[in-house]
DRENFI-98543 format. One record per residue (C-alpha): x, y, z; residue number from 1; residue in one letter. Coordinates in steps of 0.1 Angstrom, whole numbers, plus 5000, padded with zeros to 4 digits. Example, Ala and Ser with C-alpha at 12.3 -4.5 7.8 and 13.67 -1.06 7.14 Angstrom:
2
<lolo xx="5123" yy="4955" zz="5078" k="1" r="A"/>
<lolo xx="5137" yy="4989" zz="5071" k="2" r="S"/>
end
This chain:
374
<lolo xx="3233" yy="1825" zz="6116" k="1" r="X"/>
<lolo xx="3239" yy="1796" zz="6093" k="2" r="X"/>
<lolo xx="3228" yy="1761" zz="6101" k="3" r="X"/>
<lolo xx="3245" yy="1728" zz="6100" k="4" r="X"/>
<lolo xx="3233" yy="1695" zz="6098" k="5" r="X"/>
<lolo xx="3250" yy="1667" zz="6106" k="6" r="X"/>
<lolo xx="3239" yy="1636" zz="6100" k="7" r="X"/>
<lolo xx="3247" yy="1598" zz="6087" k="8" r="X"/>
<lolo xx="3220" yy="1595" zz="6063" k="9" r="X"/>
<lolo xx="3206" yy="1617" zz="6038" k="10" r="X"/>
<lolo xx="3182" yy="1611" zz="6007" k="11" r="X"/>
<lolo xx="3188" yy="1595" zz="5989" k="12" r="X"/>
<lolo xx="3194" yy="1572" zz="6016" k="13" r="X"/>
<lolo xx="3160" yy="1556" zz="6028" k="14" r="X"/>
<lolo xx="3155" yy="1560" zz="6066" k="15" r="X"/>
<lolo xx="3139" yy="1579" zz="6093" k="16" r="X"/>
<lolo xx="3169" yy="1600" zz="6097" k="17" r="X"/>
<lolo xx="3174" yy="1605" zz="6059" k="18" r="X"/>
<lolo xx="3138" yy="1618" zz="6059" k="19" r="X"/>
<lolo xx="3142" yy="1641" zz="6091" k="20" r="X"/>
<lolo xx="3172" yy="1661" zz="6077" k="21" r="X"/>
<lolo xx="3156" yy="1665" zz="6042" k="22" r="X"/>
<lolo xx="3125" yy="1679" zz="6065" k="23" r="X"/>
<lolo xx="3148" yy="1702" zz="6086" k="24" r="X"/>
<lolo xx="3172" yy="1712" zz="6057" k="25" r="X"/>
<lolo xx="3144" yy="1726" zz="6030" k="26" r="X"/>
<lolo xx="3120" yy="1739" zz="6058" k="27" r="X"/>
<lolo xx="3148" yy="1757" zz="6071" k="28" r="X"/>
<lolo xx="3160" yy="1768" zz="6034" k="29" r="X"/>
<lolo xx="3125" yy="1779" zz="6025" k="30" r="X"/>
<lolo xx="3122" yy="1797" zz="6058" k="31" r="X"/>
<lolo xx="3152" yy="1819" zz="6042" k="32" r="X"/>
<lolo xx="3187" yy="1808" zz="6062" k="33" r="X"/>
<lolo xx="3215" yy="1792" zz="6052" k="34" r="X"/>
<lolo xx="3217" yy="1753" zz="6051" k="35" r="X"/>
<lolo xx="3242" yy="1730" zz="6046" k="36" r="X"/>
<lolo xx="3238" yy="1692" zz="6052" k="37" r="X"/>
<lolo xx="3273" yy="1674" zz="6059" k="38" r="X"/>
<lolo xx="3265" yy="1633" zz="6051" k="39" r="X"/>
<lolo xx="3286" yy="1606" zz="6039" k="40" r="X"/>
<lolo xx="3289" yy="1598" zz="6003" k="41" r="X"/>
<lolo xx="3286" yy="1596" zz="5972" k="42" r="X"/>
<lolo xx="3280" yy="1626" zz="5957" k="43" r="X"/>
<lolo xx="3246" yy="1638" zz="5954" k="44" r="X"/>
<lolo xx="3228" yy="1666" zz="5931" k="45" r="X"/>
<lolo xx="3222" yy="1701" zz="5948" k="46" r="X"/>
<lolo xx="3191" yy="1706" zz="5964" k="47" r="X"/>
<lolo xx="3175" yy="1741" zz="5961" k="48" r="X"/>
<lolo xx="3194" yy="1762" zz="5988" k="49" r="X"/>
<lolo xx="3206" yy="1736" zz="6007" k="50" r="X"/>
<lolo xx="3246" yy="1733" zz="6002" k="51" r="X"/>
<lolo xx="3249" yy="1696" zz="6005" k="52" r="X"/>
<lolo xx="3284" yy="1687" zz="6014" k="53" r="X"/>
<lolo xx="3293" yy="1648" zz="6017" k="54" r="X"/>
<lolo xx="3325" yy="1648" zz="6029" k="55" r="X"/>
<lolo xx="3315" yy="1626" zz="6056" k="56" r="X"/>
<lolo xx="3325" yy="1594" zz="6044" k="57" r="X"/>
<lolo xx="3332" yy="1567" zz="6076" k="58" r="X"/>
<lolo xx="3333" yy="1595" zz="6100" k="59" r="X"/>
<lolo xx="3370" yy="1588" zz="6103" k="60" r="X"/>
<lolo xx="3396" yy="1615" zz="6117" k="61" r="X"/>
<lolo xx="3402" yy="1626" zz="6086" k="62" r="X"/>
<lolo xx="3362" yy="1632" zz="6072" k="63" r="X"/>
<lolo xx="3358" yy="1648" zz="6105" k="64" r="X"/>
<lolo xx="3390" yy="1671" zz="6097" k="65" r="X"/>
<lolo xx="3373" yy="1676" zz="6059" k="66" r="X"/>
<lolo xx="3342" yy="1686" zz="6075" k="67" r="X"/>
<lolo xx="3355" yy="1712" zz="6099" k="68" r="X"/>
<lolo xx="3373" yy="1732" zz="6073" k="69" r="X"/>
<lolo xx="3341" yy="1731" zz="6054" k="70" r="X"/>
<lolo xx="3323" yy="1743" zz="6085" k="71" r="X"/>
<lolo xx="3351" yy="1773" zz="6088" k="72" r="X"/>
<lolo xx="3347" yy="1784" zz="6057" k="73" r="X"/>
<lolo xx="3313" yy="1797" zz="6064" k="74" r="X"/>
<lolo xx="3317" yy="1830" zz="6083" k="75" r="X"/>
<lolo xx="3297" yy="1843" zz="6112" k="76" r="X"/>
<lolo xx="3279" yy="1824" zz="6140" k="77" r="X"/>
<lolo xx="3272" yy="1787" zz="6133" k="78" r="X"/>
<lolo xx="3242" yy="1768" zz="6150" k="79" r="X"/>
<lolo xx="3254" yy="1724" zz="6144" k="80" r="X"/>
<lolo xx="3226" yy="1702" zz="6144" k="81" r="X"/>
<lolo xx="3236" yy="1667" zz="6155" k="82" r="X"/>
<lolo xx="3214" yy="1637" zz="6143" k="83" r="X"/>
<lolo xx="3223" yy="1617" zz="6168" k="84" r="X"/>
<lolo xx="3220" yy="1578" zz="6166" k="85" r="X"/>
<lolo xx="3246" yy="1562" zz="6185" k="86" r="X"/>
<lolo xx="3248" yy="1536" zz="6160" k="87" r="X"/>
<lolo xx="3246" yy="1561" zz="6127" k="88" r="X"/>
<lolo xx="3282" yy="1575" zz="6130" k="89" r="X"/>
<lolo xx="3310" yy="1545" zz="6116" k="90" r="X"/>
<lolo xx="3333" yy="1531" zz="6137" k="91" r="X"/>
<lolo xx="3308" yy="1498" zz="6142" k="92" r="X"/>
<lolo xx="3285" yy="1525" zz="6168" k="93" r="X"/>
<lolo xx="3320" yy="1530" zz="6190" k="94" r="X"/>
<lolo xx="3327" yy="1562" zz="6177" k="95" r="X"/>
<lolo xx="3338" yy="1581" zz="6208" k="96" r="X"/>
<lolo xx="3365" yy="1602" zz="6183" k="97" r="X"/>
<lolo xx="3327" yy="1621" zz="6168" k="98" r="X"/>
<lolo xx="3317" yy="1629" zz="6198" k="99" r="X"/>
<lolo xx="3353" yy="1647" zz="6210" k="100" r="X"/>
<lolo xx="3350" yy="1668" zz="6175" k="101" r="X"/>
<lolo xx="3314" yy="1678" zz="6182" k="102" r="X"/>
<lolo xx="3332" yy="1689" zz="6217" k="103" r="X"/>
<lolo xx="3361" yy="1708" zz="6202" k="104" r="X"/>
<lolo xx="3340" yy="1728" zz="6177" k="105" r="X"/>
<lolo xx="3318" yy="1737" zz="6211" k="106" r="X"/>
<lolo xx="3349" yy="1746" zz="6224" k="107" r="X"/>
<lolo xx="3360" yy="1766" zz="6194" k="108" r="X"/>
<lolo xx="3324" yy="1787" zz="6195" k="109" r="X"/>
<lolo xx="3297" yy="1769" zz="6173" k="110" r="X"/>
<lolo xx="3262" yy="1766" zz="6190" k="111" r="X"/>
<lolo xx="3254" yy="1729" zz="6192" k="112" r="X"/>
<lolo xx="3221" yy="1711" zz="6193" k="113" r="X"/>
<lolo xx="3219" yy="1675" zz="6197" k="114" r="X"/>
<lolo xx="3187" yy="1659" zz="6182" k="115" r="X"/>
<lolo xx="3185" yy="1625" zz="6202" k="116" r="X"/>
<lolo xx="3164" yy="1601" zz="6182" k="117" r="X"/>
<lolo xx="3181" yy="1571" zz="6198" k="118" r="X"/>
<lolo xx="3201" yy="1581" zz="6233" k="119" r="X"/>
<lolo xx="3223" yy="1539" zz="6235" k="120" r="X"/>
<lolo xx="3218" yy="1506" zz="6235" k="121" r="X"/>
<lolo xx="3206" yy="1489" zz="6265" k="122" r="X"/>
<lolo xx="3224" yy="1470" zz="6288" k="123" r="X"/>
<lolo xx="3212" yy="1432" zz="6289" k="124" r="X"/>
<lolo xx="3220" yy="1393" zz="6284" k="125" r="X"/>
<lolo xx="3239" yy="1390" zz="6251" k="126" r="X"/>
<lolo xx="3275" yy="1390" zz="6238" k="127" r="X"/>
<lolo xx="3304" yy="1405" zz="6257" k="128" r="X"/>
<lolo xx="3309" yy="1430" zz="6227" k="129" r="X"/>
<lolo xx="3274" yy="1443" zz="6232" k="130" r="X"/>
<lolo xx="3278" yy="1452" zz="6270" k="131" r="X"/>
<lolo xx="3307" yy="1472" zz="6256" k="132" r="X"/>
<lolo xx="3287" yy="1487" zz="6234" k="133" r="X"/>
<lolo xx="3263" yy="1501" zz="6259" k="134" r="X"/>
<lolo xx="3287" yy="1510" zz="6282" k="135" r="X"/>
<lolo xx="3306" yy="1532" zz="6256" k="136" r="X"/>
<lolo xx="3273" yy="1546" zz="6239" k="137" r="X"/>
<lolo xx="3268" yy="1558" zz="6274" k="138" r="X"/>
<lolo xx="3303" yy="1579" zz="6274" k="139" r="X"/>
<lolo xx="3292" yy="1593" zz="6241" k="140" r="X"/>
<lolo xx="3261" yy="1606" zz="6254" k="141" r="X"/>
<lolo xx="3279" yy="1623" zz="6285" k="142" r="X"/>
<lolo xx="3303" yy="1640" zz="6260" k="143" r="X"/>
<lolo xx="3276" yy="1654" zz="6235" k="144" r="X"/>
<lolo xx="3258" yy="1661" zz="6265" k="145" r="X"/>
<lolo xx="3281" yy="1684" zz="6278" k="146" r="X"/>
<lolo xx="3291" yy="1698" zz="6244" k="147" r="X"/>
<lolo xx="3250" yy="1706" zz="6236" k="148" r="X"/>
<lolo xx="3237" yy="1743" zz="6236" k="149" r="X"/>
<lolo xx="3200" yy="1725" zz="6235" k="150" r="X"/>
<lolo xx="3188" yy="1693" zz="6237" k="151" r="X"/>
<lolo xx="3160" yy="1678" zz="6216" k="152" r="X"/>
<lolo xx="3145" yy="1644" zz="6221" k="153" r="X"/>
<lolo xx="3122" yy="1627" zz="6200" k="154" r="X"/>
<lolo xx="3101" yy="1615" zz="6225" k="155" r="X"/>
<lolo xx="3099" yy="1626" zz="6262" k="156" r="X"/>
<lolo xx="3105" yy="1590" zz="6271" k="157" r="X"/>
<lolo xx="3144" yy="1595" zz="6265" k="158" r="X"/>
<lolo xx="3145" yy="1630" zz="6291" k="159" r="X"/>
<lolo xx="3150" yy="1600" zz="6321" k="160" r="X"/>
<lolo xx="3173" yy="1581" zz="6298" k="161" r="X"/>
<lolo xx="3198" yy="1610" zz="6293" k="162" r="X"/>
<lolo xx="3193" yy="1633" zz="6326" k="163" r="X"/>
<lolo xx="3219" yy="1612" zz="6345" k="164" r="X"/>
<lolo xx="3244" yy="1615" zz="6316" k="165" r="X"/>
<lolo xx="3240" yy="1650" zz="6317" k="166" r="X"/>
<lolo xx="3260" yy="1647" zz="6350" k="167" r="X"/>
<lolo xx="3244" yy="1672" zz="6365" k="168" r="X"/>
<lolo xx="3242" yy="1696" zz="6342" k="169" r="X"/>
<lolo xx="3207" yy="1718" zz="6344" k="170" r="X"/>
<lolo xx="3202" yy="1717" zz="6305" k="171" r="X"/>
<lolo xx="3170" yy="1715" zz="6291" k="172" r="X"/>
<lolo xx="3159" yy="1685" zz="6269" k="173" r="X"/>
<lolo xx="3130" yy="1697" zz="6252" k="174" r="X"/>
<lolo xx="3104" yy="1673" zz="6230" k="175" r="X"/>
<lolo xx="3111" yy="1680" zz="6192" k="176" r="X"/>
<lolo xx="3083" yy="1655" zz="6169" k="177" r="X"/>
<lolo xx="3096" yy="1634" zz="6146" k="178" r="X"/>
<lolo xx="3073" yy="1645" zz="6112" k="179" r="X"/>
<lolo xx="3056" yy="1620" zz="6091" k="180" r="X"/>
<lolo xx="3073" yy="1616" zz="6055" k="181" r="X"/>
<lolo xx="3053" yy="1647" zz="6043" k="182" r="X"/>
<lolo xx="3048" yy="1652" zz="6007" k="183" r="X"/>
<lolo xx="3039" yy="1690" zz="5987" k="184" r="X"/>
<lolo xx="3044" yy="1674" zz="5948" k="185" r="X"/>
<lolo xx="3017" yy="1666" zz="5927" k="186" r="X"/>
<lolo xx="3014" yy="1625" zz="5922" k="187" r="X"/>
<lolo xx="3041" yy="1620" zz="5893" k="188" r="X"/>
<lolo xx="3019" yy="1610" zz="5861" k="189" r="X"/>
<lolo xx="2985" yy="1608" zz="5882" k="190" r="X"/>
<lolo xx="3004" yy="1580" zz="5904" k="191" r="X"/>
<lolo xx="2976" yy="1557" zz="5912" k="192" r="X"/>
<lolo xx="2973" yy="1527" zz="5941" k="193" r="X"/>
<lolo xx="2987" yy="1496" zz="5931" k="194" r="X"/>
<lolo xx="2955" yy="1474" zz="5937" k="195" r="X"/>
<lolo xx="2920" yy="1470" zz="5926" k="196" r="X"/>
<lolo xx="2899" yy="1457" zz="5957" k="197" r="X"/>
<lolo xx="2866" yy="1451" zz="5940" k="198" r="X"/>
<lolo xx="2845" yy="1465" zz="5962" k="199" r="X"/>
<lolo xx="2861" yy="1451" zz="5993" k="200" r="X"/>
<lolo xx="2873" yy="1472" zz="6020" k="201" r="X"/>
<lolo xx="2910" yy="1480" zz="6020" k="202" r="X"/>
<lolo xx="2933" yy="1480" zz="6053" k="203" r="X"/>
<lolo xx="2973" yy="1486" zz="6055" k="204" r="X"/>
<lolo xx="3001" yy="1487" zz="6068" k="205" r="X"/>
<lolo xx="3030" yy="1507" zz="6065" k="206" r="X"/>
<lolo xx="3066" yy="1494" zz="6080" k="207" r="X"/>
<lolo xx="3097" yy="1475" zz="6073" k="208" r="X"/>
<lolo xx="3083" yy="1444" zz="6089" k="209" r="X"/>
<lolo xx="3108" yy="1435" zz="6116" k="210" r="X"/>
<lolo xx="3100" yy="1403" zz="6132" k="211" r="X"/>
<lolo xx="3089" yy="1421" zz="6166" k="212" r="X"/>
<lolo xx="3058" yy="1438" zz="6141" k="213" r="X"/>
<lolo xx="3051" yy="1415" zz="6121" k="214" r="X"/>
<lolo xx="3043" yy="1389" zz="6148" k="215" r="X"/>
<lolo xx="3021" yy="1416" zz="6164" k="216" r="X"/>
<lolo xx="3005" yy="1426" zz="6128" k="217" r="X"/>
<lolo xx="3001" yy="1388" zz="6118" k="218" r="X"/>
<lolo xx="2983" yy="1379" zz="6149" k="219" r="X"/>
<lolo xx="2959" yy="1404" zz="6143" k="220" r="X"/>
<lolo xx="2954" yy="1397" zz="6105" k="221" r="X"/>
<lolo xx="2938" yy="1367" zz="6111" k="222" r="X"/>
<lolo xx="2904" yy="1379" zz="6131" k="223" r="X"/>
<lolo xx="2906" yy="1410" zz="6107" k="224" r="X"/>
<lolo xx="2907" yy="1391" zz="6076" k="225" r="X"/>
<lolo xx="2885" yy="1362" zz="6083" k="226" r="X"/>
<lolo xx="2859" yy="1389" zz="6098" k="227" r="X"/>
<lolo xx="2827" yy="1403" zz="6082" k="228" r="X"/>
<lolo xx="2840" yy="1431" zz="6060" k="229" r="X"/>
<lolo xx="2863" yy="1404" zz="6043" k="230" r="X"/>
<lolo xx="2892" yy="1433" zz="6034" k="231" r="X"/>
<lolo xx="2919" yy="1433" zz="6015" k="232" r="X"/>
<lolo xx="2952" yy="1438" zz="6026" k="233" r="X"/>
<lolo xx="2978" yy="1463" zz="6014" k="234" r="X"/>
<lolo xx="3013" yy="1462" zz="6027" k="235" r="X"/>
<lolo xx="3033" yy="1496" zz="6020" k="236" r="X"/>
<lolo xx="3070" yy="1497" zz="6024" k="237" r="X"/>
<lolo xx="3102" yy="1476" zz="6022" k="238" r="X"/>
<lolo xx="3099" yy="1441" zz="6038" k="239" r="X"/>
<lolo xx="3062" yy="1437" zz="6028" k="240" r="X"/>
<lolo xx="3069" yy="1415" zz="5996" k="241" r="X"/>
<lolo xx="3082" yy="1383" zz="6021" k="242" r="X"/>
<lolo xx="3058" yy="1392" zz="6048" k="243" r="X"/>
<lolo xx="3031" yy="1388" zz="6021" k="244" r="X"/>
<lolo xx="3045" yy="1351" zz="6013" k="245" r="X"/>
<lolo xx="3047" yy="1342" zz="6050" k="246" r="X"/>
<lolo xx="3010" yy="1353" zz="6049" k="247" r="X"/>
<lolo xx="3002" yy="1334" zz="6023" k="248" r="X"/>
<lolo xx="3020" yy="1305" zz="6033" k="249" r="X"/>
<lolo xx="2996" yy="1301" zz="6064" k="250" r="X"/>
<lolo xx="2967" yy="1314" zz="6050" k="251" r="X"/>
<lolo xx="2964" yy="1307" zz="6015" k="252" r="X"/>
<lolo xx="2925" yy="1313" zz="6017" k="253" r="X"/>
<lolo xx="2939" yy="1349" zz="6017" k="254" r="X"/>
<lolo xx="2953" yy="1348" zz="5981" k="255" r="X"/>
<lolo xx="2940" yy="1374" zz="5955" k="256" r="X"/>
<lolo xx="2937" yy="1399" zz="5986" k="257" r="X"/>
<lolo xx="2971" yy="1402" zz="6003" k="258" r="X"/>
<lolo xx="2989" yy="1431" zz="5980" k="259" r="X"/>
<lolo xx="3022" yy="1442" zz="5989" k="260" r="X"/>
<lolo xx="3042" yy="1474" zz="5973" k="261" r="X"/>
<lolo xx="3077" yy="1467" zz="5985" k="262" r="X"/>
<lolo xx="3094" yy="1504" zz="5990" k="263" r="X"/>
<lolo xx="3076" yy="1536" zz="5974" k="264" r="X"/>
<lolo xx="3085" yy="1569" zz="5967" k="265" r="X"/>
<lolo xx="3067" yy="1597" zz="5982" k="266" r="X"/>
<lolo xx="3039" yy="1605" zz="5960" k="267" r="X"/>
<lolo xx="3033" yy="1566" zz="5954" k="268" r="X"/>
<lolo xx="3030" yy="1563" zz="5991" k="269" r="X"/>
<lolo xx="3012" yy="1591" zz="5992" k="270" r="X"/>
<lolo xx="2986" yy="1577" zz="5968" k="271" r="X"/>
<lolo xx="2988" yy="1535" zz="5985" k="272" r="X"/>
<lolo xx="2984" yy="1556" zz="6025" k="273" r="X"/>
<lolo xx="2953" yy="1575" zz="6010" k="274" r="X"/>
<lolo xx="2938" yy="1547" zz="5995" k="275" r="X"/>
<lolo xx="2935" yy="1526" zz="6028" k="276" r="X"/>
<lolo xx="2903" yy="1527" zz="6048" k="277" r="X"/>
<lolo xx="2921" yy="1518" zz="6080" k="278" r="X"/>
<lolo xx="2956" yy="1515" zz="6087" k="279" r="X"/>
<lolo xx="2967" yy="1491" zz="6113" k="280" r="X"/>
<lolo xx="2997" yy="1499" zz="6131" k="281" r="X"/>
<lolo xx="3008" yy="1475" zz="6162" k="282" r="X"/>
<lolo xx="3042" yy="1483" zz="6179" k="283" r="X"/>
<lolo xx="3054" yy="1464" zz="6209" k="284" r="X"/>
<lolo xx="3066" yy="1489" zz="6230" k="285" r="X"/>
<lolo xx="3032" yy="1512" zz="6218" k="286" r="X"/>
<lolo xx="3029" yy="1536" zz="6197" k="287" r="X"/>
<lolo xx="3053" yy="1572" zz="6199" k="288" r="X"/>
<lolo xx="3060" yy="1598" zz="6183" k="289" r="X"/>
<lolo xx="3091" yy="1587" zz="6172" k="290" r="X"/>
<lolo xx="3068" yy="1562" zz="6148" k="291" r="X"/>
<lolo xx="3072" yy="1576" zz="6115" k="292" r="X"/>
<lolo xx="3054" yy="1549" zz="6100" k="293" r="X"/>
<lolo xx="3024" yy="1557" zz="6121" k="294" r="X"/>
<lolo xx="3032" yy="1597" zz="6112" k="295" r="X"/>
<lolo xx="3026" yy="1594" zz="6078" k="296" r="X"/>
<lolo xx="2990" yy="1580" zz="6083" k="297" r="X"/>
<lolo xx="2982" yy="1609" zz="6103" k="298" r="X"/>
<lolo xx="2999" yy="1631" zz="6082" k="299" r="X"/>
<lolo xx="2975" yy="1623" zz="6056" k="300" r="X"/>
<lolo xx="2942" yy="1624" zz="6080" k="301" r="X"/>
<lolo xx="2940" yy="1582" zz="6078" k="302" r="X"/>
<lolo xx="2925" yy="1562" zz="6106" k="303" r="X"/>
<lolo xx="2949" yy="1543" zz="6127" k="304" r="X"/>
<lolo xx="2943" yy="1514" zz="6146" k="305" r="X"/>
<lolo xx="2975" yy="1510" zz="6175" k="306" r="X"/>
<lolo xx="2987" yy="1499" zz="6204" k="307" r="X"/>
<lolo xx="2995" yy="1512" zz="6235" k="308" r="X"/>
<lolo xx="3027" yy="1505" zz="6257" k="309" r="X"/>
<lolo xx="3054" yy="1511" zz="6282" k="310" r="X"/>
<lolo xx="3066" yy="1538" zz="6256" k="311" r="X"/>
<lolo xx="3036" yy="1556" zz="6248" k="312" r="X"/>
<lolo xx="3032" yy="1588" zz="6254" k="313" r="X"/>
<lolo xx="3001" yy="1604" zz="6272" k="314" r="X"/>
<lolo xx="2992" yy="1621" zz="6244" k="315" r="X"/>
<lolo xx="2976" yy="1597" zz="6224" k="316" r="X"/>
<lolo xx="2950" yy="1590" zz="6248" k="317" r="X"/>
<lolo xx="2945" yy="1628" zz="6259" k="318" r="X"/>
<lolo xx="2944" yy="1641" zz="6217" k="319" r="X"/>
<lolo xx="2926" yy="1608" zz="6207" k="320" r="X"/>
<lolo xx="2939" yy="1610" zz="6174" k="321" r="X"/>
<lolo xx="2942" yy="1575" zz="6166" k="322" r="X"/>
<lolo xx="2920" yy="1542" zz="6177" k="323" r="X"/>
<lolo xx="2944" yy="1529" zz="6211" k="324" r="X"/>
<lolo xx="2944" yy="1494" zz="6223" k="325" r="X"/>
<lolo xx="2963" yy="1479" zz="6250" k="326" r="X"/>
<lolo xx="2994" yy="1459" zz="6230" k="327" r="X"/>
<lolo xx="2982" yy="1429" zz="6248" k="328" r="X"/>
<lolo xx="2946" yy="1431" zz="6236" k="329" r="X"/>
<lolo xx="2945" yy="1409" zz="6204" k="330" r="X"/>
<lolo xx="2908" yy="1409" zz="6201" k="331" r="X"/>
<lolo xx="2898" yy="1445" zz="6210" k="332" r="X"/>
<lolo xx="2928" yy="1455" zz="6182" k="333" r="X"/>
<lolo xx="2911" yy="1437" zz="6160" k="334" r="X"/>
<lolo xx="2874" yy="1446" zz="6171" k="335" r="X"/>
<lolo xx="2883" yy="1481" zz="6170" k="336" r="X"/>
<lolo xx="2895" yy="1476" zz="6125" k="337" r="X"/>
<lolo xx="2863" yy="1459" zz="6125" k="338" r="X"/>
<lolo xx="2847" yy="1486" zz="6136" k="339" r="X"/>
<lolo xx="2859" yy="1516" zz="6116" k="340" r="X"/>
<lolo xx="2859" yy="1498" zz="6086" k="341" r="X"/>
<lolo xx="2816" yy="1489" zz="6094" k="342" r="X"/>
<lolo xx="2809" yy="1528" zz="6107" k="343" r="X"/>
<lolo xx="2817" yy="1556" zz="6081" k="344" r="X"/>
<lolo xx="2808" yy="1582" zz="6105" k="345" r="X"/>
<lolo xx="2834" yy="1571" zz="6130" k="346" r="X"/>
<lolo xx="2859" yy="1567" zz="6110" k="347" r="X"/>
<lolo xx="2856" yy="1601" zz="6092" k="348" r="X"/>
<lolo xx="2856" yy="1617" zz="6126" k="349" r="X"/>
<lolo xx="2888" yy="1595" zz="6139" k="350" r="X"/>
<lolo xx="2904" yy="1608" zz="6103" k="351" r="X"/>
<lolo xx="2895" yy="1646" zz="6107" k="352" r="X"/>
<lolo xx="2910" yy="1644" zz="6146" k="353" r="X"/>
<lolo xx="2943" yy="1627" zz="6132" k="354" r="X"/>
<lolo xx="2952" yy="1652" zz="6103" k="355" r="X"/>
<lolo xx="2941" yy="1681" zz="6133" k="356" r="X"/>
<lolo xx="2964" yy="1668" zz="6155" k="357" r="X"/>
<lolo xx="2993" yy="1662" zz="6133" k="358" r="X"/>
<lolo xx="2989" yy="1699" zz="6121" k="359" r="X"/>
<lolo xx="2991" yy="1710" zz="6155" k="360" r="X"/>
<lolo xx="3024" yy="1691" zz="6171" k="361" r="X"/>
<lolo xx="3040" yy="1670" zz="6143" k="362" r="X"/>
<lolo xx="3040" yy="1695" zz="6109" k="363" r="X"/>
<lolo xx="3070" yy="1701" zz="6094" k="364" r="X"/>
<lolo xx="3061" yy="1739" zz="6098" k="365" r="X"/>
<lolo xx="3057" yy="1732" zz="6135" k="366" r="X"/>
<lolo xx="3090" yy="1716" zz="6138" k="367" r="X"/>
<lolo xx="3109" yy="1745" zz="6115" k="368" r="X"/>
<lolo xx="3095" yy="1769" zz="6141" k="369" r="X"/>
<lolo xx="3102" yy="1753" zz="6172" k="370" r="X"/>
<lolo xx="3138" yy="1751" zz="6162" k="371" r="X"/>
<lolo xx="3139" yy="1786" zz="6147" k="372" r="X"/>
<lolo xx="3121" yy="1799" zz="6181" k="373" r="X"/>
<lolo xx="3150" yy="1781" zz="6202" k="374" r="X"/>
end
């Protein structure tokens, strides 16, 4: 059996996606099959005993064509993992003509799983085009649907999303986690965090600060950093530099604490998550597992202070792995930093449960097992 992954992104691309078929493509390597990663351009160099192959370009008729003979080329039974994004695949999200080849090489006798990180884009108030959008995003998932061997969702919120599209079709949809951006290599030249704190407390974030988080995060800032521990602030990933200046902007009290990174690679991050004494982490739909963001922390046993919402799963309130607060709770959020950053003892414990809990559901060794298991 060789395994196939198709997806749009692929380091070194920066994304969730990018990061989930790296995940799949060297577990699965190390685990001793054969791996090859189909993506869109340029060229990249081999990695290990992955066969990369980015042929992909736009996803047009013809990169689909290019792909397939690729695929052919490898004998024996073939098992094609989808990364499936209904925006991800060209064609400005309306491309139907994917789907129909994911159908035809069903057809034609490849097993097919269907990761759904993203099942369509929701029908609402908004431009014509985007009503078209959802209604054709909807088509796709009925065809991969029907093409699929297995189903894996990233969070069990999407099962009642995509069970009508499956047209009644008894197919399982079983939960696959979405790991944290995990990291084995040794910090390159002793990589250190960016920030002296002198003394003070340090809290985080890690994100790409999209308006809908950031107004959630900022809100909370304020009775964090004006509180008694007096922390300073460390703002991990891409976005963070012109969050920072809209921080500073309104508070400039806050100057000579408010640090931000911009994007990192994997053992700086590693070295800026591990540095934070509390991580907070607000979402406005809540927290899932489908928050890599929030993965990472956990990945690396760090306290996380979140919220809860219409999306969270019960899991986080059963496992207890992270500090939950209702999204609409501003002042308990904040409380709750306060907290953790005052009590040592609690906070060690609230780290030990998250890096036990991410060992047992999220690992990338869990996920290569779940999928080899299938």
């Amino acid at each position: 059996m060789s395994w196939h992954l198709i997806t749009c992104e692929y380091p070194p691309d920066v994304g969730g996606i990018s990061d989930h078929t790296a995940q799949l493509a060297s577990g699965l390597a190390a685990a001793g099959d054969e791996v090859h990663v189909y993506c869109p351009g340029p060229a990249r160099p081999a990695a290990g005993a992955v066969h990369l192959h980015p042929v992909l370009g736009r996803f047009s008729s013809a990169d689909l064509r290019h792909a397939g003979e690729r695929i052919d080329a490898c004998p024996g039974s073939r098992r094609l993992v989808i990364q499936w994004v209904p925006h991800g695949f060209g064609q400005r999200s309306l491309n139907l003509g994917f789907c129909l080849w994911v159908a035809r090489r069903a057809r034609a006798g490849d097993l097919v799983d269907i990761v759904v990180h993203e099942p369509y884009l929701d029908f609402g108030w908004g431009p014509l085009r985007h009503l078209a959008m959802a209604a054709v995003h909807r088509l796709m998932t009925a065809v991969l649907l029907r093409a699929a061997d297995r189903v894996w969702i990233s969070t069990p919120a999407w099962e009642s999303r995509l069970r009508p599209y499956a047209l009644g079709r008894a197919i399982e949809m079983r939960w696959l986690p979405v790991p944290g951006c995990e990291t084995t290599e040794t910090p390159a030249n002793g990589a250190k965090p960016m920030v002296a704190t002198v003394g003070r407390p340090l809290v985080g974030h890690f994100g790409t600060y999209g308006e809908a988080v950031a107004t959630l995060l900022e809100a909370r800032l304020v009775g964090v950093m004006e509180g008694a521990s007096r922390p300073a602030l460390l703002l991990l990933g891409a976005g963070g530099e012109a969050f920072a200046t809209r921080l500073l902007a309104g508070h400039p009290q806050w100057r000579g604490r408010v640090h931000a990174t911009g994007y990192l690679s994997p053992d700086l991050l590693d070295a800026h998550l591990t540095s934070c004494d509390v991580l907070m982490q607000p979402y406005p739909d809540g927290i899932t597992v489908r928050r890599t963001s929030a993965m990472a922390a956990l990945a690396r046993g760090r306290a996380v202070v979140t919220t809860a919402g219409h999306l969270t799963e019960p899991l986080w309130a059963e496992q207890d792995a992270v500090a939950l607060v209702d999204v609409s709770d501003t002042a308990r959020f904040t409380g709750e930093v306060e907290r953790l950053l005052h009590d040592l003892p609690a906070r060690r414990n609230l780290e030990a449960r998250a890096r036990a809990v991410y060992d047992a559901h999220f690992s990338v060794d869990r996920l290569i097992h779940t999928l080899r298991a299938a």
